[in-house]
C-alpha positions as CSV (number, residue, x, y, z in Angstrom):
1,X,19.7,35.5,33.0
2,X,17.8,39.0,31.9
3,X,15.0,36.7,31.2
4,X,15.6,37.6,27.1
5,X,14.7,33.3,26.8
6,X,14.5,33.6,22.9
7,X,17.5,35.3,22.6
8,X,19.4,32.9,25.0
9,X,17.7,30.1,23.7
10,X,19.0,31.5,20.1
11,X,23.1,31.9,21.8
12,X,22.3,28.1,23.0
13,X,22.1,27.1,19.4
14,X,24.6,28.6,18.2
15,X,27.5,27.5,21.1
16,X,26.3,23.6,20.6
17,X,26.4,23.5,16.4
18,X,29.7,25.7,16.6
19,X,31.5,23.1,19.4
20,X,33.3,25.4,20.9
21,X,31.9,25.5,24.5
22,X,31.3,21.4,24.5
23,X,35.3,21.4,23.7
24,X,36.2,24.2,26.5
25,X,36.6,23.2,30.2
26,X,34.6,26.5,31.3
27,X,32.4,26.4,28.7
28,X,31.3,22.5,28.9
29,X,29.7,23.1,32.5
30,X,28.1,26.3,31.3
31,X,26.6,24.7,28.3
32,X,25.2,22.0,30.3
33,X,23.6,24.2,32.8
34,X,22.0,26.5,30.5
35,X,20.9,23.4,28.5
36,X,19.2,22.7,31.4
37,X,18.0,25.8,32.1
38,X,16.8,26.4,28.8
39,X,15.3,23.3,27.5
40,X,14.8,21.1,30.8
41,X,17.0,17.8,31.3
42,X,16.4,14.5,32.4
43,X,15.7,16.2,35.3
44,X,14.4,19.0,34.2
45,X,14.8,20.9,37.7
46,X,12.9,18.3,39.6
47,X,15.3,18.7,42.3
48,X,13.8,21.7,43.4
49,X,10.0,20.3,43.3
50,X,9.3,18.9,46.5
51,X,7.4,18.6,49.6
52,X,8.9,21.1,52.4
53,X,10.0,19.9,55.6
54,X,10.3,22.4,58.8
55,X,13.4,24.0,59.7
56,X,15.3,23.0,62.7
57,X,16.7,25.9,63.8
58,X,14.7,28.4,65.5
59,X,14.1,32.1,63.8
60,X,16.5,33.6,65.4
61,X,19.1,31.0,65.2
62,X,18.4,31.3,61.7
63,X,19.3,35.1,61.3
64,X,22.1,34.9,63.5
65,X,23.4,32.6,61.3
66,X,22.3,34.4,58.1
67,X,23.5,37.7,59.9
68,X,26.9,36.2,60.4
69,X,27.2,34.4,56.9
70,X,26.0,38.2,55.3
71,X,29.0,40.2,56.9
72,X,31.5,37.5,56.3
73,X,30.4,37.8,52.4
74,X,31.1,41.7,53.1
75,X,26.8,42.2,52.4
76,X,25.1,44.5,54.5
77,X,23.5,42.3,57.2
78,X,19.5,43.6,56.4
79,X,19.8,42.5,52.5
80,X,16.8,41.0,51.5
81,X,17.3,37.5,50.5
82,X,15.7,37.8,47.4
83,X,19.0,40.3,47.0
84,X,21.8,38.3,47.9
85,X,24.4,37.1,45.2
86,X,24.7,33.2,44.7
87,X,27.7,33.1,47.3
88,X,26.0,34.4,50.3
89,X,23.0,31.9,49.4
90,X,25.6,29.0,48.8
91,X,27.6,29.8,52.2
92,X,24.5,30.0,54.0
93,X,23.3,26.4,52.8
94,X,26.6,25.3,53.9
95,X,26.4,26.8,57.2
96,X,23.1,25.4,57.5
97,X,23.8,21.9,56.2
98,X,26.5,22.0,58.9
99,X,24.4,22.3,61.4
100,X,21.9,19.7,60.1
101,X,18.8,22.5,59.1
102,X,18.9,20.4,55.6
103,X,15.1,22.0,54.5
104,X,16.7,25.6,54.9
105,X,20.0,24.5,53.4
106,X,18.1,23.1,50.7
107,X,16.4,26.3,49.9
108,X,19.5,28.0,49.7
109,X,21.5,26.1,47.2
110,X,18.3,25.9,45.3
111,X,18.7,29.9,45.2
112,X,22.3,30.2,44.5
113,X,21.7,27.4,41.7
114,X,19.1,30.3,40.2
115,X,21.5,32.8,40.5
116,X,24.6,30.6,39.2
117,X,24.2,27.4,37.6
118,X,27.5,26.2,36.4
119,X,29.4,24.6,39.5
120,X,32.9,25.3,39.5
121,X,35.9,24.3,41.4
122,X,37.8,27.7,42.9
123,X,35.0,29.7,41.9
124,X,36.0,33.4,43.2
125,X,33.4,35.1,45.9
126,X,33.8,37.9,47.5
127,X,37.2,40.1,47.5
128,X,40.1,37.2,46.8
129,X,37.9,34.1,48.4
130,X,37.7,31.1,46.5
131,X,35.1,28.2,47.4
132,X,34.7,24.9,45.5
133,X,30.9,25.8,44.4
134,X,29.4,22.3,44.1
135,X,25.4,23.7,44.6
136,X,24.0,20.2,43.1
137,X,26.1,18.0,45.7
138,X,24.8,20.2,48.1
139,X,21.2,19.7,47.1
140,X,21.3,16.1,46.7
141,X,22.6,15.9,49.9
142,X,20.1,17.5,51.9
143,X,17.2,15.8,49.7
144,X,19.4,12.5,50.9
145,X,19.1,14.3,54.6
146,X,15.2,14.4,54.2
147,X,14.4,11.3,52.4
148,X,13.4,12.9,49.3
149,X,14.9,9.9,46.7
150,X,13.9,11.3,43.4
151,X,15.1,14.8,43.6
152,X,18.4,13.4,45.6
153,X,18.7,11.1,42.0
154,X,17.8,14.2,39.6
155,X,20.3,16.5,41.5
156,X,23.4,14.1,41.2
157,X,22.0,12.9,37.4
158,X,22.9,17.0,36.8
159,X,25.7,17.2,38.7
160,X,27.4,13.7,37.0
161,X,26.5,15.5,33.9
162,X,28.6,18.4,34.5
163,X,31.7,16.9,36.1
164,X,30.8,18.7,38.7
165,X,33.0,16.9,41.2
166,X,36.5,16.6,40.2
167,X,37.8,13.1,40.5
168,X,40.7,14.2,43.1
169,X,38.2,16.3,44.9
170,X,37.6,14.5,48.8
171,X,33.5,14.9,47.9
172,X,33.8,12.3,45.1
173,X,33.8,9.3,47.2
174,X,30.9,10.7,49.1
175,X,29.2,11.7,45.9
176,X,29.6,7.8,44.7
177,X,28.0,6.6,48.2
178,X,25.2,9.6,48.1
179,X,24.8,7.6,44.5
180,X,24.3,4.6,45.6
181,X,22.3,4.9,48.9
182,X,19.7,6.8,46.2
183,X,19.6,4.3,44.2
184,X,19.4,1.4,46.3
185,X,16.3,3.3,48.0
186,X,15.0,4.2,44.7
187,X,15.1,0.2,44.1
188,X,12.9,-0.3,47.2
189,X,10.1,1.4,46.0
């Protein structure tokens, strides 16, 4: 994450010969991602090469929004976006996904993915608040939202790959029908 690739690429190495993070719980996401980040996957990041839609939301709906989501995260509300940690990013793309502005919602996982690859369930935010990060669920389902099949499949590829969904997490059956409507429109082509 310092941008030191050798060196990380070098600490890669060494975690998959010695087995150690492929057998850990924390460390088999984190492996995964930085495999990913590293060397390129399947989907090497495709999920984040598309064409972009426009917003919904007006400007200033927007920084409301991103006002609101900044002081809940206990940020100062003028923080540059290129600033903000992965959880004010990931909130935000929540907030907006909720209120159906998928190509800004997109853009903001997409950034908290940069910031924080490896999902995790309970991941701790700010102060004592815990949120089930799921950022590749989040992006496939805004590519889903705006019709864009291939990056909807590459995003759920990676996060089947991590276990990124728990099995007794409520998203799994959406993430099985977010698989299938991709691929059945994937088929169509």
């Amino acid at each position: 994450m310092t941008g030191d690739l050798e060196a990380a690429k070098n600490e890669l190495a060494l975690a998959e010969t010695s087995g150690v993070a492929a057998r850990s719980e924390v460390g088999r996401p984190l492996l995964v991602a930085y495999q990913f980040l590293l060397r390129g996957g399947p989907a090497e990041k495709n999920y984040a090469t598309y064409t972009a839609k426009p917003p919904l939301l007006s400007d200033q709906e927007f920084n409301m929004l991103r006002r609101d989501v900044l002081t809940r995260c206990d940020l100062p509300a003028n923080m540059k976006s290129s600033d903000a940690p992965w959880y004010a990013n990931y909130e935000l793309g929540v907030e907006l996904e909720r209120k159906g502005d998928y190509p800004r919602a997109l853009t903001h996982f997409i950034d908290a993915v940069a910031r924080r690859p490896n999902p995790q369930r309970h991941a701790r935010m700010y102060g004592m608040w815990l949120v089930d990060y799921y950022p590749y669920f989040h992006i496939a389902r805004s590519h889903i939202q705006l019709k864009n099949w291939e990056c909807a499949k590459n995003a759920l590829d990676i996060s089947q790959k991590l276990g990124e969904i728990p099995s007794d997490a409520p998203e799994m059956s959406e993430l099985l029908s977010l698989r299938r409507e991709t691929e059945r429109r994937l088929a169509e082509k």
